[in-house]
N, C-alpha and C positions, 0 to 999 in steps of 0.2 A: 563541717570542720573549718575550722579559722585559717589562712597559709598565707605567712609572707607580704603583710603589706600593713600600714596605720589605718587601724580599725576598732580599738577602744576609745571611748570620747572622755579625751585629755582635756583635764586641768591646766591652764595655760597660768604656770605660779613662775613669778618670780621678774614676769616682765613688767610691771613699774616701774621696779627699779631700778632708781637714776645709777650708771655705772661707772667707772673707770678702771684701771689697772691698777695693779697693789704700788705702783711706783708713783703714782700719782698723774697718769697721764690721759689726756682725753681720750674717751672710747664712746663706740657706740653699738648697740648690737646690731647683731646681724639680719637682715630683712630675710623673712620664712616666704618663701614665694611660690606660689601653686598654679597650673593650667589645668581644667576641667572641662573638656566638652563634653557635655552632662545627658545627653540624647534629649529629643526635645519631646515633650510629657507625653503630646495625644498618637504617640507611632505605636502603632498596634505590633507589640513587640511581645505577647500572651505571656508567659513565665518571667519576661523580663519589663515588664510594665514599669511605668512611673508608678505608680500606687502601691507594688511591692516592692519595689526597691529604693525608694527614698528614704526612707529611715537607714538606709545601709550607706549610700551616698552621703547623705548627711555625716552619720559618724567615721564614713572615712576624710572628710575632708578637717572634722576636727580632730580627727587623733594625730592628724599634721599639726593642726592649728596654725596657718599660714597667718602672718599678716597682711599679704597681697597674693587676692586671687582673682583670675580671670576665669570665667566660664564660657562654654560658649556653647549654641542652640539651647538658650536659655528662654522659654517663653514667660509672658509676665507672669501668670499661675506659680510658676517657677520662680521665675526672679525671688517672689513676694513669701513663696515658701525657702526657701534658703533667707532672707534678710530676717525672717521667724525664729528661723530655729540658730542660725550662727549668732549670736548674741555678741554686740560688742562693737557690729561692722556698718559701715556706711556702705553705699551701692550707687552706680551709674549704671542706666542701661534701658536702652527703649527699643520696640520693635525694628526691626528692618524696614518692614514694609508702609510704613506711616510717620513714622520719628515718634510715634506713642505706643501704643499698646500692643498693635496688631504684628504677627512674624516673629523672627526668631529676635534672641539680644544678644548683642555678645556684653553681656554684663557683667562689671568687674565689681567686687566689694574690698574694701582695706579697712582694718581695726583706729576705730576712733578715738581710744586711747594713746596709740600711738602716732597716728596722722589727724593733720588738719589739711582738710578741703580748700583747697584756692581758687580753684576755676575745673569747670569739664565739659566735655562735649562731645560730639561723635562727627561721622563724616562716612560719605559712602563710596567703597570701591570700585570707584565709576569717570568718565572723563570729567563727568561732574558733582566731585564730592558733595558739596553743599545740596545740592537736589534731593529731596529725599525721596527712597524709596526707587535713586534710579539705578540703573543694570548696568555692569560696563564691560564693554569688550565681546569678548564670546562666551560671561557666563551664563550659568541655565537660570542663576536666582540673583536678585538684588542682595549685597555682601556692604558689612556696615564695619566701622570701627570704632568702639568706644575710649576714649580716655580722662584721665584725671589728673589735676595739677596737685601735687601734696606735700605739704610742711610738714617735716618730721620733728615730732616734739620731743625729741631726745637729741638732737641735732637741729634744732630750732634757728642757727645762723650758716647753717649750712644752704648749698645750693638745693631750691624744691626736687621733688622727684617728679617727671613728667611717664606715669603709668599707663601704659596703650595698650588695647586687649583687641584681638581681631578675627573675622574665621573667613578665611578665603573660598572662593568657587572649588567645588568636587571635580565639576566638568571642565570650565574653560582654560586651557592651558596656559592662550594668552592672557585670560584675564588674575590668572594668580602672579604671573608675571610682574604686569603691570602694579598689579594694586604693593607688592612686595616694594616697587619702585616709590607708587603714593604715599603708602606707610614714611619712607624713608625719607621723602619729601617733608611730610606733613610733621614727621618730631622736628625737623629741623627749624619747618617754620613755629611750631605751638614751641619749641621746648630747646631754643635757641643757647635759654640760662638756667638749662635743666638736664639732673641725670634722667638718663634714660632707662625704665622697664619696660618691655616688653612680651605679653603673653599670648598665645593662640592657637590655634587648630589652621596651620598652614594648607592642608594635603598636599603636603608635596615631599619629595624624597629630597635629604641634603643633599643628592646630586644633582639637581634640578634647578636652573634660573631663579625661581624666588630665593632660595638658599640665599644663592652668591648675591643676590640682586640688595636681600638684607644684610648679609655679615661680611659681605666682600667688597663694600664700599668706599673704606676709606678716605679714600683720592677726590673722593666728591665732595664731601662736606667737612673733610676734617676728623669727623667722628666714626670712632670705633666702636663697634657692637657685635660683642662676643655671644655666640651658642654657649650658653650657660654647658650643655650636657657635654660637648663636645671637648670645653674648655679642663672640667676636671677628669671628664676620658676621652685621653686621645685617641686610645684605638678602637678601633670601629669592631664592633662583635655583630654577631650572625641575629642576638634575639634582642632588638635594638626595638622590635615594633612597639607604635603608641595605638594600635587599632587594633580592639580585642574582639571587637561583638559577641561580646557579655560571656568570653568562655577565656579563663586565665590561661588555659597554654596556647593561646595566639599569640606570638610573643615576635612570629621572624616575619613580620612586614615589614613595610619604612618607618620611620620616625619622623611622622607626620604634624606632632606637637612640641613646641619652642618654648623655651622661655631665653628670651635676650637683655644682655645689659650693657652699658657703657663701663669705659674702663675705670670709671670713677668706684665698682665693686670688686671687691674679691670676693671669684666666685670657693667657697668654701666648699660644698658639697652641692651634686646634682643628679639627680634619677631617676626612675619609672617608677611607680607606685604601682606595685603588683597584688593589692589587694584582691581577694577574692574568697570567698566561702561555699562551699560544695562547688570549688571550680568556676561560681560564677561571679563575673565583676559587676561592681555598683554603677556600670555604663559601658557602653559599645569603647568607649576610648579608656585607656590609664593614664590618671593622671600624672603629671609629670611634675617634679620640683626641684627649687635651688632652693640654698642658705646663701645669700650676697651681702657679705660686711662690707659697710662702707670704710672708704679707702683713708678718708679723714672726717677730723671733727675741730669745730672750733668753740665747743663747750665745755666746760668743766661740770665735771660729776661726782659722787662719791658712793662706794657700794661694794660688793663683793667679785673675789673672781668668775664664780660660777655663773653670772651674767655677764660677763666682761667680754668682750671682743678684744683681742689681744691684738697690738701689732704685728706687723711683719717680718718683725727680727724675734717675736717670741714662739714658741710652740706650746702648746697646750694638750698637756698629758694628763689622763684619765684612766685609775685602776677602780674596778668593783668587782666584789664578789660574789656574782649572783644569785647564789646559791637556788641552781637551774632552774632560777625562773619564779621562785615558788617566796608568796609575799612574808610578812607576821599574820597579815589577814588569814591564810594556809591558803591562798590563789594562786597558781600559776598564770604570772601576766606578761609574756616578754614585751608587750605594748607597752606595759610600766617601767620596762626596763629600756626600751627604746626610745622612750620619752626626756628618761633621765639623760639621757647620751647626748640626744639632737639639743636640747636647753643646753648641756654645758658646752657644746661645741669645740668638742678637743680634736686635735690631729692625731691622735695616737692614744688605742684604750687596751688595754689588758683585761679579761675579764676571766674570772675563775669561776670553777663548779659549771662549767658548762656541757650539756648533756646534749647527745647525739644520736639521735634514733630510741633515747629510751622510756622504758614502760611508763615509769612515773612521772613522766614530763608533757606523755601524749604522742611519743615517739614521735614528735619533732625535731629535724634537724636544727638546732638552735642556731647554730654561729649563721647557718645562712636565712636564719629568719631573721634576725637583730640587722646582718648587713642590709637585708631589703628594707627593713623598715627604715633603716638611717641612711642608707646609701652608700656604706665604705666597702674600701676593698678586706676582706677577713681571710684568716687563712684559722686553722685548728689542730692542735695538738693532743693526742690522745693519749691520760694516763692508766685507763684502768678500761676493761671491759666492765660493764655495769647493764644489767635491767633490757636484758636484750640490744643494745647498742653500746657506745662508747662515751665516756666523763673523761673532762681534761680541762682542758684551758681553749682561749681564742684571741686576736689582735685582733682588733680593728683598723682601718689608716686610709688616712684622707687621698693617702700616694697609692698606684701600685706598691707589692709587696712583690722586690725582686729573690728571694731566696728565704725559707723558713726551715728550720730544724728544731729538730725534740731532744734536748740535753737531759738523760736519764741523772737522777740525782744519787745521790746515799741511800739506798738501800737497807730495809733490816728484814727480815722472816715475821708473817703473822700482822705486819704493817701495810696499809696501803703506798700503793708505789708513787713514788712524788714525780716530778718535772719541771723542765720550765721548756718556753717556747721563745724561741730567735726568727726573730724576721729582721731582714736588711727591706730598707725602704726606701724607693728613689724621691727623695721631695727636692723642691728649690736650694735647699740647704747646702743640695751632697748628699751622697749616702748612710743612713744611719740606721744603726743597732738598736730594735727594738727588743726589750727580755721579758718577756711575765714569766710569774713565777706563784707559785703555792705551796710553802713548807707544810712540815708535820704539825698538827698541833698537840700530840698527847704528850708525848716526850723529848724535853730538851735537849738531851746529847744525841739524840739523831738529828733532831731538828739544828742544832749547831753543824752538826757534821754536812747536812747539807748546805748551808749556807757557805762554811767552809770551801766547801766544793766547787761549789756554784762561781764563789768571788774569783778561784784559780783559776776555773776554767775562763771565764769572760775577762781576764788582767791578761792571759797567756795571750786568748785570742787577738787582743786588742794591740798587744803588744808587737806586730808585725808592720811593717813600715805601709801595706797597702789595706791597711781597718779603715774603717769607718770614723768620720771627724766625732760621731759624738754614740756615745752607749749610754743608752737610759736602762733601767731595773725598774721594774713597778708591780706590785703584786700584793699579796696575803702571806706575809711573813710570819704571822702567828705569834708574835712576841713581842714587847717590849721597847721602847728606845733606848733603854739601862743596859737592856740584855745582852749575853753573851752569843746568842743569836746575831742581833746587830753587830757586836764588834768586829766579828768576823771581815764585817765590810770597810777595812780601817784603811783612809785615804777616799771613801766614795761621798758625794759631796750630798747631804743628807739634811732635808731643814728642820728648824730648831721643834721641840714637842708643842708649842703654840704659834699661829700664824702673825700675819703683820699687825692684825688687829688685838692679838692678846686672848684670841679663842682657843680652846683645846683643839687638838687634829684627833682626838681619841674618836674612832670610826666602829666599833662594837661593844654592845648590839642596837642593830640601829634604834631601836625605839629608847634608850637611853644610854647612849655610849659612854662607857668607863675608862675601856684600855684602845690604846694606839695599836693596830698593828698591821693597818694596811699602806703602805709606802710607795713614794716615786725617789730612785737613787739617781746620781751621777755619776760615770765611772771618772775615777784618778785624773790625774792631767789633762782632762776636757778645759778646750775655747770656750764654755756654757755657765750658767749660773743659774741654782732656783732663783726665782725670780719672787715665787709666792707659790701657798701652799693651802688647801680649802676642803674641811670634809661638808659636802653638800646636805642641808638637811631633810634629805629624804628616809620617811623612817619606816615606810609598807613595802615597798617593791623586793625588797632585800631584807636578809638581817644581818647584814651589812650595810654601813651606808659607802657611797662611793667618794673618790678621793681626788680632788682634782689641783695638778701643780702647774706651772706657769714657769718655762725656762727661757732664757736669755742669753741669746752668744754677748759674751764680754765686747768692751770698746776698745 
């Protein structure tokens, strides 16, 4: 059985293309970044062999589809099978033991559509980097570092990215120490006029001197380099572990695997990949990843929201209705559906038809497979007992999710019971009002009558001097932009039935959508503005398609 992590091998659509914002403003997307230490092929590991589990490795790293990944006890056998099957990617990475073939690599690959190559090289964690193949300190094995210099063609006059991948001593305490120092040295000197990535297999606990030695530097060089994981969760949780040995509920060791960047990203999402099938993982470590937008562009582009990296005064909201899970193909694929999620990169997703323990789904708990695969925080609303478990709705959000509630709707006898779900969410902004929602679809005067409802209740709420600066609606309204459904919502800031480009927003059925009815609102007298508004064209995963808007605090 399939549980909880990027494990169908995704379609990487839509990243060509050149982007910007519907305002016209430069963007660039966000870099998908991945750490893999992959076990190295010939370890007599019997059920858990390289030979049986490579095809599983494999499609877990492309149902991420990183643009920048680091591996690490990669032997060339290895190397050479991964640069095979990941189609699309260039690769650094030579033995430890030789500067060629022989020992482990810590080899990094990045997608050649999107980067260009400038310079690379490695260096050994040693008092004598340049020596190859020598030992430093107290470790048990010679420890290497690989990196690459790389132009990003989507950002073509921006500053290169200077990418470092590395895998420290098991044993020597001094020498992870040290080499965390080397590391810190060595970008400073290769990557002086360069952002900084960073991936690897540290072993070491963030309480430990390499930690501080990487991220707590400051003062030395000027530069700052944030723990990707750390950065979009601050609190520290008990099942943080990155060292599984190949069994998924290893989960409460250290968090032994990094990925770091300079402040020139925002880190967007970051987490453990908890893939695994009958319990077991595609490697003794999980991989771990970020989404890092860069923080500026001085490129002009043109293209859709759904690729866009938005600034930092906009938010991007995301409704679909999944209907749990289950494609037009008759598949259930939450991979498909977490795929769609990570491409559009929203802060904040409402997702409806979402099934919790039940029969026809696989008795998977959904919201918390979706969060693992994407990395958000989710909370879930339950409206209906169903199929041995529970159907309702889910939020997604890039923030903590500091309060959620279940606003029962209009009610009729012989009808399924409707909902919507309230999460308050602590982001950069302030605190804000998140609503999904799911009206009736057979009958218009109930369905009015909840909407009715709904708009009182959240106008009432709002209406106290200590709310929230801003309340978003986004859901499956089930009706019309004419409709008397919609009106209800009179004063909520609602964009027009085509986007800026002159496309329908009609969002069902996905395989050829006719009618509008899946929506992101603004409540009344919000500081906010749509910004732009986009139904993605995804036409299997759903029969829905999902709905992605783009809001803006006013100047």
């Amino acid at each position: 059985m399939l549980r909880f992590g990027f494990v169908a091998l995704a379609v990487f659509i839509g990243f060509l293309l050149p982007v910007v914002d519907c305002n016209g403003q430069d963007q660039v997307p966000a870099i998908r970044t991945m750490s893999f230490n992959i076990r190295y092929g010939t370890a007599n590991d019997g059920i858990n062999r390289w030979d049986v589990r490579k095809e599983f490795l494999i499609e877990t790293i492309q149902a991420y589809s990183p643009d920048l990944l680091g591996t690490q006890e990669t032997l060339a056998s290895q190397r050479d099978y991964l640069y095979e099957k990941l189609h699309g990617y260039g690769v650094v990475g030579v033995g430890r033991d030789d500067g060629k073939l022989k020992g482990e690599m810590a080899a990094l690959f990045y997608r050649t559509d999107r980067f260009e190559e400038l310079e690379q090289g490695h260096f050994w964690l040693s008092p004598t980097p340049l020596e190859v193949g020598s030992k430093g300190w107290d470790a048990a094995l010679p420890r290497i570092a690989s990196w690459v210099k790389l132009r990003d063609r989507r950002d073509p006059n921006a500053s290169p990215i200077l990418f470092l991948n590395a895998h420290l001593d098991h044993q020597g305490k001094t020498a992870r120490a040290e080499s965390t120092s080397l590391i810190r040295s060595k970008l400073q000197e290769l990557g002086r006029e360069c952002r900084w990535i960073i991936t690897g297999d540290f072993n070491a606990d963030p309480n430990d001197s390499p930690y501080a030695n990487l991220f707590g530097q400051k003062e030395i060089d000027g530069r700052n380099i944030r723990d990707s994981y750390r950065t979009f969760r601050s609190v520290v949780e008990q099942a943080e572990g990155t060292f599984s040995s190949f069994v998924e509920s290893n989960r409460n060791g250290s968090r032994i695997d990094w990925i770091g960047c300079t402040d020139e990203f925002d880190v967007r999402v970051a987490g453990i990949d908890r893939t695994a099938r009958d319990g077991r993982t595609p490697s003794d470590h999980f991989p771990v990843f970020a989404t890092l937008r860069p923080r500026s562009s001085s490129s002009t582009y043109s293209a859709s929201a759904s690729s866009t990296s938005s600034s930092s005064t906009d938010l991007r909201i995301l409704t679909y209705n999944i209907h749990h899970g289950e494609g037009t193909d008759g598949k259930t694929s939450l991979e498909r559906i977490a795929k769609v999620i990570r491409d559009a990169d929203p802060d904040l997703v409402a997702l409806q038809e979402v099934d919790q323990g039940v029969s026809r789904s696989g008795s998977v708990s959904q919201m918390e497979a979706i969060a693992a695969m994407t990395g958000y925080y989710a909370v879930f609303a339950k409206a209906i007992d169903f199929g041995g478990g529970e159907y309702g709705q889910a939020i997604l959000s890039r923030w903590p999710i500091a309060d959620k509630k279940t606003i029962e709707l209009t009610q009729r006898e012989g009808r399924e019971n409707r909902i919507a779900i309230s999460a308050d969410v602590l982001s950069e902004f302030g605190k804000l009002r998140f609503v999904g929602t799911h009206f009736e679809h057979a009958q218009a005067d109930l369905r009015q009558a909840q909407a009715l409802f709904l708009a009182k209740q959240l106008e009432s709420e709002l209406a106290g001097s200590n709310g929230p600066e801003l309340c978003v609606l986004a859901g499956d309204l089930n009706d019309t932009p004419e409709s008397m459904t919609l009106a209800q919502f009179q004063g909520w800031h609602r964009d027009p039935a085509v986007n800026n480009a002159g496309d329908s927003l009609a969002s069902f059925p996905s395989s050829a959508p006719q009618t509008r009815i899946d929506y992101v609102m603004l409540a009344p007298s919000t500081p906010w503005i749509l910004q732009a508004c986009e139904v993605i064209p995804e036409e299997i995963a759903s029969d829905h398609r999902p709905v992605l808007a783009v809001i803006r605090r006013k100047q």
